[in-house]
Steps between C-alpha positions, in 0.01 A plus 500: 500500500607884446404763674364745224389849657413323858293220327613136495504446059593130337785647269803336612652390213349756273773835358415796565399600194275196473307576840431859389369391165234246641369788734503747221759784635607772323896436514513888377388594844636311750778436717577126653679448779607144592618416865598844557679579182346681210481251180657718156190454232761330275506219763130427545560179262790389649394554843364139634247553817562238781344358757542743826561850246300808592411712238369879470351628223422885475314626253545866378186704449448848292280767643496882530 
C-alpha cells in the first residue's frame, strides 16, 4: 500500500507517471513529492512506487 495524500491507494508497483494517468492528473500542474523528496517530471516513468512510499500530490490552481 502507498500512502497517496493521507489515503491508503493499491499502486505499489505502478510509476509515477502511470498512477497519475489512471486518476486523470494534469502533469502540467502538479508537483509530486515521494518520501519527502520532490520527484523531477522527467522521472514520473521511471519512478517505481513501493510498498511503504508516501506520496503528495499538489495541484496548482489559477484564480484572480
Amino acid at each position: 500500500m502507498v500512502r497517496i495524500n493521507g489515503e491508503e491507494k493499491a499502486a505499489a508497483g505502478m510509476t509515477v507517471a502511470a498512477y497519475l494517468e489512471a486518476e486523470a492528473f494534469n502533469t502540467a500542474r502538479i508537483v509530486v513529492e515521494r518520501n519527502g523528496e520532490i520527484v523531477p517530471k522527467d522521472r514520473y516513468g521511471a519512478t517505481a512506487l513501493e510498498d511503504g512510499d508516501e506520496l503528495e500530490i499538489v495541484c496548482f490552481m489559477g484564480g484572480g
